[in-house]
N, C-alpha and C positions, 0 to 999 in steps of 0.2 A: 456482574462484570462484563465487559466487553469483549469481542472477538474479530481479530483483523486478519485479512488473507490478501494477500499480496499473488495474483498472477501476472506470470510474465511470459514473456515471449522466447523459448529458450535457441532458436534460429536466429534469431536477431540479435542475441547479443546483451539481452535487457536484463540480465543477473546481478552484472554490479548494479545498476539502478531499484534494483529489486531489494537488495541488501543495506543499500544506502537508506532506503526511505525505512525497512527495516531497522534499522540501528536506530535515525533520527526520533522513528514510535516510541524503540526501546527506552534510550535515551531521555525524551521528556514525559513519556506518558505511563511511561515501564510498572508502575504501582496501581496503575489507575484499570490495565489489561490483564484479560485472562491472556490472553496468545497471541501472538503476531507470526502469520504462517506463509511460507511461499508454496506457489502452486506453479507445476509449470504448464506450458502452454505454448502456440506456436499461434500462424499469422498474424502478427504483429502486435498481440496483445500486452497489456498493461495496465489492468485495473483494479485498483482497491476498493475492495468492501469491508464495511465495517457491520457485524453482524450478518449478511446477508445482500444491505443496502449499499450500491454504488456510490460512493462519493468522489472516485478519480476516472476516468476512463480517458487514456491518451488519445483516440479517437474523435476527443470532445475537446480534449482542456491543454494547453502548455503544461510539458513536466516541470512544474516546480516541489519540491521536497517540502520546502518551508510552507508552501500553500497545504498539500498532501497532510502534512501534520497538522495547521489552524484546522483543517474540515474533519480531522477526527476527533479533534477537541471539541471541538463543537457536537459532535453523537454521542459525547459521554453525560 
């Protein structure tokens, strides 16, 4: 099974965004996961890994949730 960790930026404000993309895992992938975990975190961070492996870093990519969720379907 899988393992996702959701860090975020807790200065900034990114918790609902944190939870959101959380719920969205929940929601379609919820059976398919061992865990979907937040982590907090400061300087403006916001990235999901799945296992270990980057697949979101706001940094890089527009937040999209719906995007967030196809690329972790894709690491299962």
């Amino acid at each position: 099974m899988t393992t996702v960790e959701i860090e975020y930026c807790v200065p900034c404000g990114f918790l609902d965004r944190a939870e959101a993309v959380q719920h969205a895992l929940l929601s379609t992938l919820g059976e398919e996961l061992d865990a979907v975990t937040l982590r907090t975190g400061d300087h403006g961070v916001f990235v999901v890994r799945v296992d270990d492996d980057v697949v979101f870093d706001t940094a890089e990519d527009a937040f999209d949730v719906d995007e967030i969720v196809r690329d972790v379907r894709g690491r299962l």
